[in-house]
N, C-alpha and C positions, 0 to 999 in steps of 0.2 A: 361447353356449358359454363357460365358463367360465376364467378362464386361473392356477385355481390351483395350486399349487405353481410359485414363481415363480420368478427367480434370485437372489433375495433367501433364499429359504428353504434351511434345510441337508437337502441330499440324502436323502431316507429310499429305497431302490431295494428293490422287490420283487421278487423271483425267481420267476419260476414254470417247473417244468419239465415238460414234458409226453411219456408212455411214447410214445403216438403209438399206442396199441393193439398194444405188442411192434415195431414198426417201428422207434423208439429204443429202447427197453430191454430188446430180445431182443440188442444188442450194446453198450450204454453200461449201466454199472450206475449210475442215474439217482438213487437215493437216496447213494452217494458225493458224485457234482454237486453233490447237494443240501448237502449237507452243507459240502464245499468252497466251495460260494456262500455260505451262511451265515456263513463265518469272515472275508468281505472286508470289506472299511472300506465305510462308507456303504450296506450292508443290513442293509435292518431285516428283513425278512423273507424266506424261501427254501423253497418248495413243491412238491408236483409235482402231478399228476392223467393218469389217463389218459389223456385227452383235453380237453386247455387248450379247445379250440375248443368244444367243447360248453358248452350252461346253466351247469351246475354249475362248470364250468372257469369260462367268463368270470363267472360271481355269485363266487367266490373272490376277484376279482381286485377284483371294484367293492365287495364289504366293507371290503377290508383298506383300500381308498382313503376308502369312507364313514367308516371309523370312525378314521381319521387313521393308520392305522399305516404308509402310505406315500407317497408324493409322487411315486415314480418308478417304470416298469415295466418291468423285460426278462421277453420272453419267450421259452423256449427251446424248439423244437418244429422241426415243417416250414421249405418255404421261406417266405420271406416276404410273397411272390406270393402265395401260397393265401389266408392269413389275417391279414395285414395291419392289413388295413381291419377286420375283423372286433374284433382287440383296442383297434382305436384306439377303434371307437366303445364298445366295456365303458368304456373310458375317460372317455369323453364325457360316459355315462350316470352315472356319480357324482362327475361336475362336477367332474374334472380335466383340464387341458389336453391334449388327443388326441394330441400332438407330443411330450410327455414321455417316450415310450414308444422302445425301442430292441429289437430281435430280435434274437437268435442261432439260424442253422440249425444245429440238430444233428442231420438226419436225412438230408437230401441232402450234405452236407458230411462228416455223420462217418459213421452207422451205414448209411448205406445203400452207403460207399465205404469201411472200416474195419471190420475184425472184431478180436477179439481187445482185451487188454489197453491197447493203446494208445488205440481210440476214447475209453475214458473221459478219460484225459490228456487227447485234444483238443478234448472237449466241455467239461470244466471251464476249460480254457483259453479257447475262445472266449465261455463266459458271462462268466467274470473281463474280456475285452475291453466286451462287451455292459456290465458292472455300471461300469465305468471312464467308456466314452462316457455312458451314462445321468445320473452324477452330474452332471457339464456341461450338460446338456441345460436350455435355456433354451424358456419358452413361445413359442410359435409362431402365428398367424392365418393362414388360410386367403389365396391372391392370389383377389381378384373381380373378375370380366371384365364389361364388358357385352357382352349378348348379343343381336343384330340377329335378330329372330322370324321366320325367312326360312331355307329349307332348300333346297339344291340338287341333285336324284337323278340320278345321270349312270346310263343305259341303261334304255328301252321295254320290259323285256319283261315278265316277270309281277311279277315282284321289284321292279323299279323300277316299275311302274305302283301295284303294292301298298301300295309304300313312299309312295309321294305323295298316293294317295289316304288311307290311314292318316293322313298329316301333316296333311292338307288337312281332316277330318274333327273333329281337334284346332283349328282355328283358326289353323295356320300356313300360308303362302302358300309357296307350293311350284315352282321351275323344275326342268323333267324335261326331260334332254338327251337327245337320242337320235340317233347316229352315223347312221342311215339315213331311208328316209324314207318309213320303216313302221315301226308300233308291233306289237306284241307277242314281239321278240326269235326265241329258236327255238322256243318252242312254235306258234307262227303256221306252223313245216312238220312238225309232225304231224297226225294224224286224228283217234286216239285216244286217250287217258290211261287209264291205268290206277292203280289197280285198278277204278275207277269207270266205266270205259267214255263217260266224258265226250266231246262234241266239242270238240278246242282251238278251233277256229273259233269256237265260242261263248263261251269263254272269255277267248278275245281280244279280242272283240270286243264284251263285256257292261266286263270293266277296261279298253277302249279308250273308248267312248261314257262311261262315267262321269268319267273322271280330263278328257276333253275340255270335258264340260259344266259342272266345277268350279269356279266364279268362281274361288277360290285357285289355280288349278292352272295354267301357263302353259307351253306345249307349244314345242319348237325341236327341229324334226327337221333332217335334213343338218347336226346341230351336232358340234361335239367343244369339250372345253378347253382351249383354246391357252397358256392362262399361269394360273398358281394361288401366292398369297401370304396375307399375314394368318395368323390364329391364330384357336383356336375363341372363335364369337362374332362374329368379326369378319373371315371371309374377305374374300379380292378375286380373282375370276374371270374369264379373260377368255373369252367364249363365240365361237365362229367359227359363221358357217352359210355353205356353199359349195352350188354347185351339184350333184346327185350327182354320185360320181368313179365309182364298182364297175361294172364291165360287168354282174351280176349286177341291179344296182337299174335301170339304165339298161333292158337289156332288159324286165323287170317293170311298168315306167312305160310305155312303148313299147304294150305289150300291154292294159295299160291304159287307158288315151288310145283305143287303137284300136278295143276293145270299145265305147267309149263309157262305161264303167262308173263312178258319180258317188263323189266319195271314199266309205270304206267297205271292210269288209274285203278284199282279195286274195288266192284260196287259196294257199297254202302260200309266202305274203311275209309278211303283215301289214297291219295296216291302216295305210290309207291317208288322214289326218285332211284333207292341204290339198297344196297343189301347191308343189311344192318349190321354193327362191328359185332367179331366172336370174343371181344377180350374189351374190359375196359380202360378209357384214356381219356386224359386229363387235358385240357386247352384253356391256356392264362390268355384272358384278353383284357386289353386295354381298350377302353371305348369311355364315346363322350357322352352320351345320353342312352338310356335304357326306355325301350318301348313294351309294357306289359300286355298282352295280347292272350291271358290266357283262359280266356272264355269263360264256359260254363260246362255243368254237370247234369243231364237230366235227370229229376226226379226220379228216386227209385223207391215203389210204393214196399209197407212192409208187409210181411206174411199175413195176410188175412181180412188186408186192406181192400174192401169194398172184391173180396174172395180171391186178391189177386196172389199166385201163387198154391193156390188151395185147390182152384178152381180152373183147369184148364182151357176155360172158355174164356176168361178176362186175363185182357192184353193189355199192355200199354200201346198210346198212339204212336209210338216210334215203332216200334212191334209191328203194327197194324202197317204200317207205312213199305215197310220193309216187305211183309206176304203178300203186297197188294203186288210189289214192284213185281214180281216174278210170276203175276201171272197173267192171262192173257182175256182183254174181256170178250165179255157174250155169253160164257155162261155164269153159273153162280160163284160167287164169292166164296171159297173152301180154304177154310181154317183146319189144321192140324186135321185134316183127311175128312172132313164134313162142311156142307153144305150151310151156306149162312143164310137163310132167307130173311131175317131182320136181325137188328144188331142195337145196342144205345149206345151212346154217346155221352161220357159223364167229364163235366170239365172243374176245374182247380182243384186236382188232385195233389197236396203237397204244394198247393199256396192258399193265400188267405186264412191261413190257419187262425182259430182265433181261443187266445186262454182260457182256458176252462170249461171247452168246448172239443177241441183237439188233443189230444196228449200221446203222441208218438210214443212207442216202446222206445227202453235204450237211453233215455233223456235227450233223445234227440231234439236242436231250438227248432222252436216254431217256426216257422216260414210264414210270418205275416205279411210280405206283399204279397203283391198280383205280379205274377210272369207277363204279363201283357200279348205276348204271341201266343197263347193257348187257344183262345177263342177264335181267331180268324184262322189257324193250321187244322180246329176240328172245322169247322165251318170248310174249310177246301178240302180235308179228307171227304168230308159227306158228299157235298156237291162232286168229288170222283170217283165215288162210289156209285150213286146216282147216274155219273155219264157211261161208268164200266159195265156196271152189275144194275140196272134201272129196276130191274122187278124188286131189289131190297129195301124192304121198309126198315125206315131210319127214326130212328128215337132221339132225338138233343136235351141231355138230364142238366142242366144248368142253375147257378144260384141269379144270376143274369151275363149279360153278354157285353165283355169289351173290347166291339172290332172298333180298336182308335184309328190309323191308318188311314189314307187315302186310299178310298176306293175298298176298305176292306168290308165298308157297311153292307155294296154290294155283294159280297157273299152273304150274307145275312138273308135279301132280299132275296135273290136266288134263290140261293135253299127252301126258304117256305114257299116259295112259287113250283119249286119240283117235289113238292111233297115233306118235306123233312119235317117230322112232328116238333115241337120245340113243346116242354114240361118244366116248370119251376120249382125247387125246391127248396127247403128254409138250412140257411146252414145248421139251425141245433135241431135239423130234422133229417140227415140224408138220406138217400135210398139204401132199402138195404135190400141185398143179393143171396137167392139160394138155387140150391141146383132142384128142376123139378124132380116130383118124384119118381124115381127109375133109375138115380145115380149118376155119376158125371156124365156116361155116353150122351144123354139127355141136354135139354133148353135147361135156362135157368130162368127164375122168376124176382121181379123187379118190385117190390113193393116200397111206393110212396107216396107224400101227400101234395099234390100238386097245389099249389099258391095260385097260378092263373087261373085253378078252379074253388077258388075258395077253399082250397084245404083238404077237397075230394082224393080219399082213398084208391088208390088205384094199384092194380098188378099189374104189372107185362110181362108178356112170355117172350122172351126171344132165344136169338140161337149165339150172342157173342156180344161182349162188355168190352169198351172202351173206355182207358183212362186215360184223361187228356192232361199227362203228369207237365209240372211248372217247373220250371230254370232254379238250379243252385249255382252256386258260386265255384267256377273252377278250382283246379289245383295250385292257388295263389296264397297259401296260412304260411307257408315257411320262405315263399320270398320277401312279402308283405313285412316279415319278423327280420329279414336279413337287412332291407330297405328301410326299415324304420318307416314303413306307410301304415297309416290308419285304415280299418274297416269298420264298414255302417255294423249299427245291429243286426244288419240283414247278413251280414259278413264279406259281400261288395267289397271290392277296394273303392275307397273315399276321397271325391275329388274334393279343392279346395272350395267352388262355389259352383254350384250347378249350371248358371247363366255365366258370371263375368269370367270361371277357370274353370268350364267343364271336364275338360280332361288332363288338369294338372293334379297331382296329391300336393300334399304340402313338401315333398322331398323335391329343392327342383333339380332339374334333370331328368326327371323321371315323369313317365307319362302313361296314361291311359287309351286303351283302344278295344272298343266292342263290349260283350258283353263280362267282362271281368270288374264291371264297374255297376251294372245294373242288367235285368232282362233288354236285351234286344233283339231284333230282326236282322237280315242280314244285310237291309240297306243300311240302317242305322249302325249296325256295325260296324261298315264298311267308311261311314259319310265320319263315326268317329275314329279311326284311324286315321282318316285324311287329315283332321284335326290335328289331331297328335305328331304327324309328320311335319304338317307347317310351323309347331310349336319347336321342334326338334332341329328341324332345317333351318330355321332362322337362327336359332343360337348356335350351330357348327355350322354352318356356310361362314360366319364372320371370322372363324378362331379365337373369338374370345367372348367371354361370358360378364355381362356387369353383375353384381350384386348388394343389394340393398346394407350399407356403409354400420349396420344397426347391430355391431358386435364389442365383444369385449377388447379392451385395452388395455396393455397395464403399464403406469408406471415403472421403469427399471429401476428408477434412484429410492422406491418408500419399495419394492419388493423384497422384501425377504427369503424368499425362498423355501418356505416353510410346506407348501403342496396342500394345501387346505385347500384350495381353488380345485385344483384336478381334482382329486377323488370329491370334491361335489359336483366335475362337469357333467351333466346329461349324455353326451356325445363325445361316445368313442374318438380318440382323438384330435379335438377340439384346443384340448390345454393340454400342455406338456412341461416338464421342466429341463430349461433348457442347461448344462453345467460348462461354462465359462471355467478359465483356471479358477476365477476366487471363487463367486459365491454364486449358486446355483436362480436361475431367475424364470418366473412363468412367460411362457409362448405360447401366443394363440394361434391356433390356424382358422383364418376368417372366413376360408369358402367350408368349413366344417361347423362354425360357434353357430350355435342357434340365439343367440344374443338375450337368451333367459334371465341373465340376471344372476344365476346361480352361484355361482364362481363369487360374485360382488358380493352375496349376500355373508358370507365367510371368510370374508380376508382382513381382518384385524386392522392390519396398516392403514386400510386405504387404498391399497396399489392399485387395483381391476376396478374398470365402471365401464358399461357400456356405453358406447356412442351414441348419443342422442336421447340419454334417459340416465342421464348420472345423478346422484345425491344429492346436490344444490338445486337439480330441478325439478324433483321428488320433493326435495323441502318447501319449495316455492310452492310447490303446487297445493300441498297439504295447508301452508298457511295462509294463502285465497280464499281456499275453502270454509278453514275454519272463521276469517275475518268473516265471510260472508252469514255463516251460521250464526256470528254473534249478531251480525246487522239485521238478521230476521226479515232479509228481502220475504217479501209476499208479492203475491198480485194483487 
């Protein structure tokens, strides 16, 4: 990589502004910018293009560098999230230093929050700051980490099994943690998958025998993470294995043991690789990257939610999923020792919740998404009820229906083709459920107002209530807190950008897989693990890790020693003082600084400034700005 345009050379700063396809220059008039960036001290040159990100956009940019007409880069377009990276590397490619380069949003910042005559002022003003810090801007090298070829996947189920085997196939040695002590998460308690009609048994249990038989592959079930440090490359983990704690596993093990039945899959737990420790023990691992795998939680409705738990006849659909598995069709569908001859079907149980209309006992948050697999897993419960039990009439109680998926519309169509009633409902109107009159033995009755019929009052009598409960967020709050990863409102662990860094958080090293990040299915699940794998494998197959050069520095000779800097840094670790025989001096550790500023903002001397965003070019920038406020640029 080359590091020319030095700080030895005089400023040549290119401007580039980009329309954004009418996104910026349906409200900045972008040829004015241009023009106004042209007349500043230290540009040599000032351009626009429809679209800076495209070919043509970045070759503009790696000309005017090949052929020496500039040394420095702003560009003005999007955030700088998007494309980034994108301009550094045009950079790269005509062998100037990738760090020379400084952005101006003017799209999120002015025209997408700005109409009118004023956007253009703001945009020429903030490239004038961009062309100010630019001239400053001193070459840069990437920090290199080494990287320990050792990947750690917290949670068994399809995602985390996927993830390990992927890693392990690569040539890296792989610990796969799993809180319980069975593998294959929640797909190990369904039957079937759709759209394919697969057994999960089988699928469990084909990524269970493989990821076990792995030489790379080292398996701790009854584990969780008890303590997490280090940095990418070089975590430090502390791994717990306890005895099982969950009455749910305890019973499962019980019934196991008692069958006699040798490790090996268990319907609707998981498999079951080795007998679980009777004492617990501690395993220190060293690993380079951490793969979070630890799914989801189904909704668990509360006492007297739509009669569930009140009312012996209302199930949840994983419930439903499970009595169906053990019995055999042809005749009727028999719940809790009776006869079902019709049944409904009510879906977003525990999503879409919406304020002031939902209010959980407990303070429980609201669950305002949509699960997104609810509606196509009731849609394929019915249609197999339908092909097992055909005589049962099927009720579908819905606010409406989102089969997204391929091919999952087709269950949709199916279903009303074999009969399946479809009813709509308003959400500040849901069904409400009681048991007829005669007492629980007894149907229960459906009272609501159907929308596809104008509003029409309607009862049904049936013999069994389904609730088609929505996806929460696995048991990820206390790693999330140890990892220093952010979670949505939704409580999801939070990737950096949905499209350009879907399964990164901001921690790097650390990654995303399945549904620990949003509802998924289990293809997507799976297809997001593979992601996370290639992200993981590419930076431990090399042994070393670059990272972005944008941390604190400090003078040793204006340091005094005073520790004002540490206890403001954010991150454990980060700053330290280091004690020489004289006088004690701050030390950064650069694959730990978050390069916040923090530390700078409190150091009296002067000693700490961040790389790439120090105090002369903070000044610079602010006095562009202000020059330009007084020039009273307009359009």
């Amino acid at each position: 990589m080359s590091g020319g345009g030095g700080q030895t050379d005089p400023a040549k700063v290119g401007v580039y502004i980009c329309h954004c396809g009418g996104n910026i220059s349906d409200h900045v008039d972008v040829r004015k910018v241009e023009d106004l960036a042209g007349s500043l001290p230290a540009v040599a040159v000032a351009r626009r293009n429809s679209f800076m990100c495209s070919d043509p956009g970045q070759e503009m940019i790696v000309k005017d560098i090949a052929e020496g007409r500039v040394n420095r880069v702003v560009v003005a377009s999007c955030a700088p999230a998007l494309h980034e990276t994108t301009f550094r590397g045009a950079l790269a490619r005509a062998g100037l230093n990738p760090y020379l380069y400084e952005h101006a949003n003017i799209r999120e910042q002015v025209s997408w929050v700005h109409h009118g005559p004023g956007a253009t002022g703001k945009a020429a003003r903030l490239v004038a700051a961009a062309v100010a810090k630019a001239a400053l801007l001193e070459p840069l090298e990437p920090i290199r980490v080494e990287a320990t070829a050792h990947a750690t996947v917290v949670g068994a189920g399809p995602a985390g099994l996927k993830a390990a085997l992927d890693l392990a196939r690569r040539g890296i040695q792989v610990v796969l943690v799993e809180q319980s002590p069975f593998l294959g998460g929640n797909l190990a308690r369904l039957d079937r998958l759709f759209p394919t009609g697969e057994k999960a048994s089988e699928m469990v249990e084909d990524l269970a025998r493989r990821a076990l038989s792995h030489e790379l592959i080292q398996v701790f079930t009854c584990a969780g993470i008890a303590a997490a440090g280090g940095y990418v490359g070089n975590f430090s983990l502390t791994v717990v294995r306890r005895p099982p704690q969950t009455q749910r596993d305890l019973e499962l093990l019980a019934k196991a043991r008692s069958s006699g039945l040798p490790p090996g899959f268990i319907p609707f737990a998981g498999y079951l690789p080795l007998e679980p420790p009777s004492a617990q023990e501690q395993i220190d691992l060293r690993t380079g990257a951490v793969i979070l795998a630890t799914g989801f939680e189904h909704y668990q409705p509360h006492a007297g939610q739509y009669g569930y738990g009140q009312l012996p006849q209302v199930v949840t659909l994983p419930e439903l999923i499970q009595i169906m598995a053990g019995q055999e069709p042809g005749g009727p569908l028999t719940v809790n020792g009776r006869p079902v001859k019709s049944l409904a079907l009510i879906h977003c149980v525990g999503s879409r919740e919406i304020p002031g209309l939902h209010e959980p006992p407990g303070g429980r948050p609201l669950n305002e998404y949509c699960s997104r697999v609810c509606c196509t897993a009731t849609l394929q419960a019915a249609l197999e009820i339908k092909e097992r039990f055909p005589e049962t009439l099927i009720y579908d109680l819905h606010r409406d229906i989102r089969a997204y998926g391929r091919g999952h519309e087709d269950y949709y169509l199916e279903a009303s083709r074999r009969g399946v009633l479809f009813l709509r409902f308003a959400a500040e109107n849901p069904p409400q459920i009681r048991a007829q009159a005669g007492g629980h033995g007894e149907g229960l009755v459906i009272e609501m107002a159907d929308t596809l019929l104008g509003g029409e009052e309607l009862e049904l009598e049936t013999d069994l209530v389904v609730l088609a409960v929505g996806m929460r967020p696995g048991p990820a709050a206390g790693l999330a807190e140890m990892l220093k990863l952010s979670r949505g409102a939704d409580g999801f662990l939070l990737e950096v950008h949905p499209k350009l860094r879907p399964v990164e958080p901001a921690v790097v090293g650390v990654y995303l897989a399945g549904a620990c990040q949003a509802p998924m299915d289990v293809g997507e699940a799976c297809a997001a693990a593979s992601a996370a794998t290639v992200k993981a494998g590419g930076l431990l197959s090399r042994g070393y890790v670059e990272l972005a050069p944008f941390v604190a520095r400090v003078d040793a000779q204006a340091c005094t020693g005073c520790g004002a800097c540490v206890e403001a840094c954010l991150r454990e670790g980060a700053l330290e003082l280091a004690r020489p025989p004289a006088v004690a001096k701050a030390l950064v550790n650069p694959a730990l600084c978050l390069g916040c500023g923090a530390c700078a903002a409190v150091c009296e001397p002067g000693a700490i400034a961040v790389a790439g965003w120090t105090l002369p070019q903070y000044e610079a920038m602010v006095r562009a700005m202000i020059a330009g406020e007084a020039g009273g640029e307009q359009a």
